[in-house]
C-alpha positions as CSV (number, residue, x, y, z in Angstrom):
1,X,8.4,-18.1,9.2
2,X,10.3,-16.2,11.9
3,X,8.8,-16.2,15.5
4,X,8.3,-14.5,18.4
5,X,9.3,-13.3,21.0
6,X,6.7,-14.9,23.0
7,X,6.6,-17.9,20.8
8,X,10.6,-18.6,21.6
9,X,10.1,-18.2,24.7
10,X,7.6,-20.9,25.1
11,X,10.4,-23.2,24.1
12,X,12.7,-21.8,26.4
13,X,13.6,-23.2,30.1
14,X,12.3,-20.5,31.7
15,X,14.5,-20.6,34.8
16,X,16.3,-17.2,34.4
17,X,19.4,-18.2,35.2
18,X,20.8,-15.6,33.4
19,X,23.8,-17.7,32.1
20,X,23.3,-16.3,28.9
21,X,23.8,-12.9,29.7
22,X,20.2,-11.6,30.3
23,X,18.4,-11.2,33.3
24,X,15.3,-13.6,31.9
25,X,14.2,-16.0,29.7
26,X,11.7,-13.8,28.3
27,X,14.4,-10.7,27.7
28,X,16.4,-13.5,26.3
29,X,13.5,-14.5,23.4
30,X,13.1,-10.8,23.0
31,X,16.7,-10.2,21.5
32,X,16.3,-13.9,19.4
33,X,13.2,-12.6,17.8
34,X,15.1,-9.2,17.2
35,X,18.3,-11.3,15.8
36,X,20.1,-9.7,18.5
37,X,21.1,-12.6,20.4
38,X,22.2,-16.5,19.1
39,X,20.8,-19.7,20.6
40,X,24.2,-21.5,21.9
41,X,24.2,-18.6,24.6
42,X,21.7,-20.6,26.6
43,X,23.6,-23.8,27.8
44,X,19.7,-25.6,29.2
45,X,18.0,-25.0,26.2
46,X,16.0,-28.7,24.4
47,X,17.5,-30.4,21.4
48,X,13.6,-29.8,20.2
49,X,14.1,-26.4,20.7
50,X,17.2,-26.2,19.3
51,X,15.9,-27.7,16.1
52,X,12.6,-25.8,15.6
53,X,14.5,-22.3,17.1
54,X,17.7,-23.1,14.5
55,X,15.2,-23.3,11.7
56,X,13.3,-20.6,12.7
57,X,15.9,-18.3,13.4
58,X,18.5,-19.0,10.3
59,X,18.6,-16.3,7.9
60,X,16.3,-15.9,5.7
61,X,19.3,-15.2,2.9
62,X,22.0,-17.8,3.8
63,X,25.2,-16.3,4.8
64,X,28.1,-17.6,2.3
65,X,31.3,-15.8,2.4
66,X,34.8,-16.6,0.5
67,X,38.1,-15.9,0.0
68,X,40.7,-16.3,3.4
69,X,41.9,-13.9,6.0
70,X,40.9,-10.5,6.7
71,X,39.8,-10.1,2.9
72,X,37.2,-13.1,3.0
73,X,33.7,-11.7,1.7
74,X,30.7,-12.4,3.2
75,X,27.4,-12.2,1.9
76,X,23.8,-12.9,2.4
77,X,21.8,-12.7,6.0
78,X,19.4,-9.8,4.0
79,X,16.5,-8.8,6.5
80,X,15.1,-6.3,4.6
81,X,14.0,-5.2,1.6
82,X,14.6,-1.2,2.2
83,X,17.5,-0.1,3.5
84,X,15.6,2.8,5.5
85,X,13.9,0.1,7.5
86,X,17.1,-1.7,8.3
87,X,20.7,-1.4,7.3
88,X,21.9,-3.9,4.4
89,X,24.4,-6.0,6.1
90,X,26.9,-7.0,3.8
91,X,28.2,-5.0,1.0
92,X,28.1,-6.0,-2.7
93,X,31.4,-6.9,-3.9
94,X,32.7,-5.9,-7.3
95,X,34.9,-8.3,-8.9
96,X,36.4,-7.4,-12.4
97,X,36.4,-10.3,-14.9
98,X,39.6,-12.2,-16.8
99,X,39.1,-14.4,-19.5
100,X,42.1,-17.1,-19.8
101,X,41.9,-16.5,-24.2
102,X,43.1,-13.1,-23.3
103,X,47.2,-12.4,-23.5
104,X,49.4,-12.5,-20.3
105,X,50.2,-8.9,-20.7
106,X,46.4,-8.1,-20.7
107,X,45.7,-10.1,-17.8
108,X,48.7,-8.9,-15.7
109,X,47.4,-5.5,-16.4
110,X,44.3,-6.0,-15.1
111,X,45.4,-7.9,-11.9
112,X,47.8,-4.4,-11.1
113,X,44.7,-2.7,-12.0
114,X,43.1,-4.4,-9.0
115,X,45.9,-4.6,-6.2
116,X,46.2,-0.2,-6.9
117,X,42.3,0.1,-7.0
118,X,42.0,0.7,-3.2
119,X,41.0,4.5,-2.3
120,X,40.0,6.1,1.1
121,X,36.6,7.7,1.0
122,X,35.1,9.5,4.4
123,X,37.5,7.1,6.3
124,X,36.4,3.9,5.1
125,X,39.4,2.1,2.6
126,X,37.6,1.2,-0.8
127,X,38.4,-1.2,-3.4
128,X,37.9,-3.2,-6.5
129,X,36.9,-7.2,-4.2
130,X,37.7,-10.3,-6.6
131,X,38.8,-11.6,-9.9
132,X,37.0,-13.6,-11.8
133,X,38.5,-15.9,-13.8
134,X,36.1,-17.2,-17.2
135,X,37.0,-20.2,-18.5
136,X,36.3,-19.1,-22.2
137,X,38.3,-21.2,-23.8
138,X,37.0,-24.6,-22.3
139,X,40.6,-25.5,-22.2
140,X,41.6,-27.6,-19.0
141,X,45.4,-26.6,-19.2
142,X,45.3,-22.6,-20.7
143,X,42.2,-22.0,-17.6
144,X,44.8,-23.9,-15.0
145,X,47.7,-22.1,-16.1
146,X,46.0,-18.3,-15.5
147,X,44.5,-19.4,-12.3
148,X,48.4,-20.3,-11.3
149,X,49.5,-16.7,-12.6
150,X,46.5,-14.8,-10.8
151,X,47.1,-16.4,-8.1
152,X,50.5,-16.1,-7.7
153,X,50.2,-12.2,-8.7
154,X,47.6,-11.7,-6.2
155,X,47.9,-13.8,-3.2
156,X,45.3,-12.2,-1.3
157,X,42.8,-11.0,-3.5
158,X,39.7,-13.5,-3.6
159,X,39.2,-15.2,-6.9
160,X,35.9,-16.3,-8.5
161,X,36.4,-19.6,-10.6
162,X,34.2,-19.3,-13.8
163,X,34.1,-23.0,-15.9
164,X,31.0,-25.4,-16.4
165,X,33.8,-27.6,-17.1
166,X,34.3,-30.1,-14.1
167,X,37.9,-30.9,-15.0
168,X,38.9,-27.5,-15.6
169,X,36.9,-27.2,-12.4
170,X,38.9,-29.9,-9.9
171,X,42.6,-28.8,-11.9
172,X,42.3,-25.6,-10.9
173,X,40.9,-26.0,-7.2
174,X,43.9,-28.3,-6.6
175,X,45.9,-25.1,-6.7
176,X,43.6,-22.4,-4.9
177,X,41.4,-24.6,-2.5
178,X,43.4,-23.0,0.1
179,X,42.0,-19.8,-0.6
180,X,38.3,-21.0,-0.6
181,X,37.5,-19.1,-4.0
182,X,33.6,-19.1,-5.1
183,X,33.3,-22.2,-8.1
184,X,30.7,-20.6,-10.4
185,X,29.4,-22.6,-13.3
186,X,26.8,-25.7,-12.0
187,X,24.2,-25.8,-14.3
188,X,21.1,-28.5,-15.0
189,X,23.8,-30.4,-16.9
190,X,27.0,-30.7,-14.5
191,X,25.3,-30.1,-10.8
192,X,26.2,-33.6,-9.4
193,X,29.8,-33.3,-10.9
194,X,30.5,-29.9,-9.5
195,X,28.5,-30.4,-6.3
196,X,30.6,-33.0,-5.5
197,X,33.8,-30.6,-6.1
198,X,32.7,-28.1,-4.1
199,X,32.1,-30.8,-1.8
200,X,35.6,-32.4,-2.1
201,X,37.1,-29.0,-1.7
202,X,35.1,-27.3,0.5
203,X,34.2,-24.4,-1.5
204,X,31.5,-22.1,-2.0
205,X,29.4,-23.0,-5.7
206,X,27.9,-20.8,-7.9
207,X,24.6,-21.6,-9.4
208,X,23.5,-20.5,-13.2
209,X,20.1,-21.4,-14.4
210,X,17.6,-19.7,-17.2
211,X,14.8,-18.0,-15.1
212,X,13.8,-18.4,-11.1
213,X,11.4,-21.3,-11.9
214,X,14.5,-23.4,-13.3
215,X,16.9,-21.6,-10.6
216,X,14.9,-23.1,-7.7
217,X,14.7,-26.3,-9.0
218,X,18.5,-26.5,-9.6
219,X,19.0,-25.0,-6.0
220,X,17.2,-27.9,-4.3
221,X,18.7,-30.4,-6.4
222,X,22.6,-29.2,-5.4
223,X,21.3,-28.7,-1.6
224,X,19.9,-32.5,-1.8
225,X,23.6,-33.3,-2.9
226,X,25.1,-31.9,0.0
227,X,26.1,-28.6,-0.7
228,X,24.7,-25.7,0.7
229,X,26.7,-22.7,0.2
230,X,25.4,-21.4,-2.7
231,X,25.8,-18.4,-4.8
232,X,23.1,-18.0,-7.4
233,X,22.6,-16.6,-11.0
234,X,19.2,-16.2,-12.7
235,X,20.6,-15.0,-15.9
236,X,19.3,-12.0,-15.9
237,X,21.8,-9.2,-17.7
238,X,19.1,-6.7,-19.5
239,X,18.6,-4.3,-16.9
240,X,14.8,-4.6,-16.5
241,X,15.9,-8.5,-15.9
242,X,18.2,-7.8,-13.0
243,X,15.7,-5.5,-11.2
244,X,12.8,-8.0,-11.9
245,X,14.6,-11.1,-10.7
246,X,16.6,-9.9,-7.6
247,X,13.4,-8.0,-6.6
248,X,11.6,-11.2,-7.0
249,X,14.3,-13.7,-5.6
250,X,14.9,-10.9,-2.1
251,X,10.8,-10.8,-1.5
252,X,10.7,-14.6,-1.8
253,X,13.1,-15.2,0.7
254,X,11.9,-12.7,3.1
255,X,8.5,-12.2,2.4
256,X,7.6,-16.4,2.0
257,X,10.4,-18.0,3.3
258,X,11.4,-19.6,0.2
259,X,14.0,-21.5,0.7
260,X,15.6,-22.5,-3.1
261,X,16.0,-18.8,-3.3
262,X,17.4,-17.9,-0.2
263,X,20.8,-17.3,-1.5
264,X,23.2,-14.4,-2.3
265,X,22.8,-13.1,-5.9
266,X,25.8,-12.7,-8.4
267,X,25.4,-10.4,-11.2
268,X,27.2,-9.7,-14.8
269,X,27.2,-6.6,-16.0
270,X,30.2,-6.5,-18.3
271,X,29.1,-4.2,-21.5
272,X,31.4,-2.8,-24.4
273,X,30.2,0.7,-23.3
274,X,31.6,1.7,-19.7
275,X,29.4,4.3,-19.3
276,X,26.4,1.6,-20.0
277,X,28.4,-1.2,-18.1
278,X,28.7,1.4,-14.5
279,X,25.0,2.4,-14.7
280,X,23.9,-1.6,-14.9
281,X,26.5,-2.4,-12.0
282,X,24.6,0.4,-10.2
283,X,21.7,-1.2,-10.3
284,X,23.1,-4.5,-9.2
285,X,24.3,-2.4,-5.9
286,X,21.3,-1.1,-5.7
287,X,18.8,-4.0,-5.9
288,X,20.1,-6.7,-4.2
289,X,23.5,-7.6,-6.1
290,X,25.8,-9.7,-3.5
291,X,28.9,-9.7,-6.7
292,X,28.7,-7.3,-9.1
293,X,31.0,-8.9,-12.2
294,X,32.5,-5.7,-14.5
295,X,34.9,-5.9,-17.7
296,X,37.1,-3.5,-16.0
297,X,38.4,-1.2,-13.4
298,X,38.7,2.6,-14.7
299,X,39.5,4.7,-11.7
300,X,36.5,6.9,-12.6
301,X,34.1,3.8,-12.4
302,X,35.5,2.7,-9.9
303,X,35.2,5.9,-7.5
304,X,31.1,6.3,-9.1
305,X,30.4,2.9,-8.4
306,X,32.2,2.8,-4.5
307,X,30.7,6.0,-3.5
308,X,27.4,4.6,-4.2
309,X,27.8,1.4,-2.7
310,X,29.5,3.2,0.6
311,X,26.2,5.3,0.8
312,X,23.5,2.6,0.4
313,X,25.5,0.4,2.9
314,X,25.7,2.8,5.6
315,X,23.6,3.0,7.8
316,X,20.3,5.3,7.4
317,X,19.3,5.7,10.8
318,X,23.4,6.3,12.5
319,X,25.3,9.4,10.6
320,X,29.1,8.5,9.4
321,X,31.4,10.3,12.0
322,X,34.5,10.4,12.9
323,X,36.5,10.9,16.4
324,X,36.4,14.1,18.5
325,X,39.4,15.9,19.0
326,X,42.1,18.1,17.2
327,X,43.3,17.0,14.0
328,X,46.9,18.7,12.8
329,X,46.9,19.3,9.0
330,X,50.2,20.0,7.4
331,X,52.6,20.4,10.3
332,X,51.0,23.2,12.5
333,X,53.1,25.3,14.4
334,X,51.7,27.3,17.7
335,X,50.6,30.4,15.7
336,X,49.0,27.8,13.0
337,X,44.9,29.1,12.6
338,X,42.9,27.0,14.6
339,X,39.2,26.3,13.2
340,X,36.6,24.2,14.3
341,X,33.4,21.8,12.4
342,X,31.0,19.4,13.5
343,X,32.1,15.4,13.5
344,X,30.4,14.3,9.9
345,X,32.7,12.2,8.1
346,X,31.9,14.0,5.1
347,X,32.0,17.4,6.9
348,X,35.4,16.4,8.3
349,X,37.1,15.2,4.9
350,X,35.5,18.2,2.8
351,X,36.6,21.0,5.4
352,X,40.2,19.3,6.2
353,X,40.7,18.6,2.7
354,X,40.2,22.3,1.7
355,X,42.3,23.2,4.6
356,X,45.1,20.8,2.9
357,X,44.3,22.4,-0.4
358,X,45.6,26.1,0.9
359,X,49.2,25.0,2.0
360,X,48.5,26.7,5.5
361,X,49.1,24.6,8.0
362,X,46.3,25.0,10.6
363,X,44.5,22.5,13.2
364,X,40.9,21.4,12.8
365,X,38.8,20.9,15.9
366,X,36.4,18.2,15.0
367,X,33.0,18.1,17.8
368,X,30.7,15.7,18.5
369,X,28.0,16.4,17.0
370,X,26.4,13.1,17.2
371,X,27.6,13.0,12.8
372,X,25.2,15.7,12.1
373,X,26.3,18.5,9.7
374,X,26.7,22.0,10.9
375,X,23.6,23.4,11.0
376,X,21.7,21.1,11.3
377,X,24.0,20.6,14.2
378,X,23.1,23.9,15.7
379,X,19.8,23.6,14.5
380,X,19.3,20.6,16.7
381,X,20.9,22.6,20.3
382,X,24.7,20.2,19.7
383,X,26.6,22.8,18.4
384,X,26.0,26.1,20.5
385,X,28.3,28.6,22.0
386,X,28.5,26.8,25.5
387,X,29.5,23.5,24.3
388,X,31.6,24.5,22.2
389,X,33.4,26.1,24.8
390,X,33.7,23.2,26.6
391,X,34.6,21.1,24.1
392,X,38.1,23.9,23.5
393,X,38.8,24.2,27.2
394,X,39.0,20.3,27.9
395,X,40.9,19.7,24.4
396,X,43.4,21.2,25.6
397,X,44.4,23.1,22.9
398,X,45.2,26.4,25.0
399,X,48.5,24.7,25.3
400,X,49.4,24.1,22.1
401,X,48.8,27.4,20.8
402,X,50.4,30.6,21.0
403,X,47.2,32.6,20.1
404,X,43.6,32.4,21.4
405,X,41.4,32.8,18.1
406,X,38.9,30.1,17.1
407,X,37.5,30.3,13.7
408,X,34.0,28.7,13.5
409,X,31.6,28.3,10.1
410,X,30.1,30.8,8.6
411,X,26.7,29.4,8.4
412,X,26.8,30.0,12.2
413,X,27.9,33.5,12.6
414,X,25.1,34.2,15.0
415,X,27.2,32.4,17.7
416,X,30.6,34.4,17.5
417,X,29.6,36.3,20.6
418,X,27.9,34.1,22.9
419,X,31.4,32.0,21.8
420,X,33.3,34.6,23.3
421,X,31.2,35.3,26.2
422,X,31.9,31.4,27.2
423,X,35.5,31.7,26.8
424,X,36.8,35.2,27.9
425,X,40.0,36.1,26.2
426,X,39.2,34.4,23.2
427,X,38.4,36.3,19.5
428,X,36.1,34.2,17.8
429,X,36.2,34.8,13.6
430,X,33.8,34.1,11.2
431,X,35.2,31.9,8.3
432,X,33.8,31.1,4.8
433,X,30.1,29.8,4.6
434,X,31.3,27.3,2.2
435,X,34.3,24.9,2.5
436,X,35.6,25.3,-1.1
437,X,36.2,29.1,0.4
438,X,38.5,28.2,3.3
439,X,41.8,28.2,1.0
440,X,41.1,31.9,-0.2
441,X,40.6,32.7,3.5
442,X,43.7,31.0,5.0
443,X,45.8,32.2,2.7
444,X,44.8,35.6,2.5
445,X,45.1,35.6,6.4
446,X,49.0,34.5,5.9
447,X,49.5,37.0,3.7
């Protein structure tokens, strides 16, 4: 179980030499217990204390990632079971699944399907993760061949390597080992062969077994075997089974420390009926799911199922913003109208993209707000007449523009005057209340 503060102190040096960056010992056990701090910043510490505080302070969900380069995914190191008590830390992936009995045409198709998936969303670049490739036929040669072709078609994109067959397994990892794909397919009946593949190759394995009972005894067998990096499958796919068992295998690692199923979760959710398939995925995002495995990659799943994984990965307690300052939409020229909203992402991308939907090109003056929305900006004393002011006088602006009139949202038309009072020579206008209002507004200005 994790320990204290007070309890990792005890096994610290207590000399406060403040090599590790803290100006004690005890400050230095504080951010341990907190997760906040690693071990190997204190150079003094015991190898007894380094074994009982590396136990005790590992993750309770191991941390596995694959893939190479700046698309590797990482998963695991879960703290919590709610994400308003903590922020989840690493995202679920989605990977979208293709079986080597399906034609070349249909699997090129899905492999453009993934390298065009990528969307920006309130600033953040969105995507479809992984392929997976299933080893339906059994085939050794056919599996080895679309592995090649994947591969070759998306050199970057981290692959998945579905087969419980061990020489479909090693043929195939002689070709992508350098990418560090996830092998998925030990089972009760193969672990020591593919244990000792993952081994040879270095590469994450995935983990299948019928129930949790069976799951943890598999676990602990691969882990005796040498391998630790484990992705694990339940077999779950009803959705009451997905809820049950990732509810069950997250409170068993955080709640008891139980090892054998301390491991990221990968979940299948494929389904004839898309509509069916998004809403299981959804729960996979939304309980626990480290891989979320889909049949494929319609743009309009794909934007439902992002958008909900960008909002339960944010964080609750720190509001999505972006940077202060004056955005140019369109090419602005110094008679260009010149409005102004608070520095929530989704504030932000709403009101610019409304400004982008009028054809007027105008400039946006984004605030911080500390990411709160309008009123609740002004409703919390960050968005008032005198700092707004401020913020327009050192933006510099004044010399950009060839007029001095600041449009400001109509849910805060109490402040037009006190605006103007701060900054004499300015005409302050009240714009729409809504964004979806501001193109009728510019353009009827233009004209």
């Amino acid at each position: 179980m994790a320990l204290t503060g007070v309890e990792i102190f005890k096994l610290l040096p207590k000399t406060n030499c403040k090599k590790c960056g803290h100006p004690t010992c005890l400050a230095f056990a504080m951010k341990l217990a907190q997760r906040q701090a690693s071990l190997d910043q204190c150079p003094d510490v015991s190898e007894e204390a380094k074994r009982i505080l590396g136990e005790a302070s590992a993750p309770p969900i191991r941390p596995v990632s694959f893939g190479s380069g700046d698309r590797t995914l990482k998963m695991g190191e879960e703290m919590v079971l709610f994400r308003h008590e903590k922020k989840f830390v690493n995202p679920a992936a989605f990977a979208v699944e293709i079986k080597d009995t399906e034609s070349d045409d249909r699997i090129n198709s899905v492999v453009e399907d993934v390298l065009s998936s990528e969307i920006e969303r309130v600033g953040q670049k969105l995507r479809i993760d992984a392929i997976l490739i299933n080893n339906v036929s059994g085939e050794a040669s056919r599996f080895e061949a679309v592995v090649k072709n994947v591969s070759e078609k998306a050199p970057n994109v981290p692959l998945i390597i579905a087969t419980g067959n061990p020489e479909a397994a090693e043929a195939t990892l002689k070709i992508v080992a350098s990418r560090r794909p996830l092998l998925y397919g030990a089972n009760k009946d193969n672990a020591e062969q593919m244990a000792n593949i993952a081994k040879t190759y270095k590469v994450p394995l995935g983990v299948k077994a019928d129930g949790l009972e069976a799951l943890s005894s598999l676990t602990e067998k691969i882990k005796s075997l040498g391998v630790e990096d484990l992705v694990i499958d339940s077999g779950a796919m009803k959705a009451k089974d997905i809820i049950e068992h990732n509810t069950l295998i997250r409170r068993a690692a955080l709640k008891k420390n139980f090892k054998p199923l301390g491991y990221p979760v990968i979940n299948f959710c494929q389904r004839e009926d898309k509509i069916l398939e998004a809403l299981i995925a959804s729960l996979g995002v939304m309980k626990y799911s480290s891989i979320v495995v889909l049949s494929s990659v319609e743009k309009w799943k794909n934007l439902s199922l992002f958008t909900l994984r960008q909002n339960i990965y944010t964080d609750p307690q720190v509001p999505m913003q972006v940077e202060q300052k004056v955005y140019k939409i369109g090419e602005p020229r110094p008679e260009s109208p010149l409005l102004i909203t608070t520095n929530f992402s989704l504030t932000y991308f709403i009101v610019s993209g409304e400004i982008e939907n009028s054809k007027v090109p105008s400039r946006l003056a984004v605030m911080d707000c500390e990411g709160l929305s309008v009123l609740t900006a002004w409703a919390a004393g960050k968005f008032t007449a005198a700092k707004i002011a401020q913020f327009i006088k050192e933006s510099g602006i004044e010399n950009e523009i060839s007029h001095r009139e600041l449009i400001i949202p109509g849910y805060v038309a109490i402040l037009s005057g006190a605006i103007e009072e701060k900054l004499p020579g300015w005409k302050v206008t009240v714009g729409p209340k809504e964004a979806n209002g501001i193109p009728a507004f510019l353009r009827q200005r233009m004209s």
